[in-house]
Residue, then its C-alpha position, 0 to 999 in steps of 0.5 A: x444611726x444609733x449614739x455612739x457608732x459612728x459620730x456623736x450625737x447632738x448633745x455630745x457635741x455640744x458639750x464637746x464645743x463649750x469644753x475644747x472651744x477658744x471662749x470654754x474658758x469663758x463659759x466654765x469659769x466660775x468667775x462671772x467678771x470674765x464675761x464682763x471683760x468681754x461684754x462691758x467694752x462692747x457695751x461701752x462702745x454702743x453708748x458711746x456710738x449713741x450717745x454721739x449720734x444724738x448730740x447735735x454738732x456744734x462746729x462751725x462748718x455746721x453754723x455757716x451751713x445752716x447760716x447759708x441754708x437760712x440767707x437762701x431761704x430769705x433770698x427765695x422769700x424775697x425773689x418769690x414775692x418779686x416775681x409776684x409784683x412783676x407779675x401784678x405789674x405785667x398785668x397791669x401794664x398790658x391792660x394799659x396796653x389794650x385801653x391805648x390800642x382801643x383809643x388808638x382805633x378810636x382815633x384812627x376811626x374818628x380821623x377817616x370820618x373827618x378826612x372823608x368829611x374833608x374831601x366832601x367839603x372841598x369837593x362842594x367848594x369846588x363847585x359852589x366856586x364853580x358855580x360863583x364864576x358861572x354867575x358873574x359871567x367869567x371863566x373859570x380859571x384852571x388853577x396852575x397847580x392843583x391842591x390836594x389834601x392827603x393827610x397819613x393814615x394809621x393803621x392799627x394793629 
């Protein structure tokens, strides 16, 4: 297509635009301060907005928030070092723990060895009884009710 047939070419229709535009007045002015009517407000209101994104808040809602933020961060503190001496406790007391059931076995252990040493002492009385009826000539008498040692045993667990 060549300039001037059917449509117009690029450059003329750019200077078609800055002359029949809504912003032509703007662009063919002589005067500069039309464009700073336009520019200096939007200017403005960036700062503005800037300047008020960078300032901290001071109002009172944010005080108590960060007073809250600040009680329960010293709460988490305090709970974490509690959890760490209840935990030094349990361990602590679960070593007792295990030093009573060993003294418990121990016991249980030495009190079989002396129950069974019992029956054996009765049992030899028994017969030296026996056998002291036996010398001086009488009886032995059956004894109207038998005595018997049973003593409770513990079971450890």
């Amino acid at each position: 297509m060549k300039p001037g047939e059917m449509g117009r070419t690029p450059g003329v229709y750019r200077e078609y635009s800055r002359r029949y535009s809504r912003n032509a007045r703007l662009y063919n002015s002589e005067n500069p301060m039309k464009r700073a009517r336009i520019a200096l407000p939007i200017l403005l209101g960036v700062i503005v907005a800037l300047w008020g994104c960078t300032t901290p808040s001071t109002s009172t809602e944010a005080r108590t928030l960060e007073a809250r933020v600040g009680k329960l961060a010293k709460d988490l503190k305090l709970s974490q070092d509690q959890a760490k001496q209840e935990q030094a406790r349990a361990a602590e007391l679960e070593r007792d723990r295990d030093g009573v059931k060993l003294a418990l076995k121990q016991r249980s252990d030495e009190l079989t060895k002396n129950v069974g040493e019992l029956e054996g002492v009765r049992k030899d009385l028994k017969a030296l009884l026996g056998r002291v009826d036996v010398a001086l000539g009488a009886t032995p008498a059956k004894p109207t009710s038998e005595i018997s040692l049973t003593l409770p045993t513990i079971s450890a667990k």
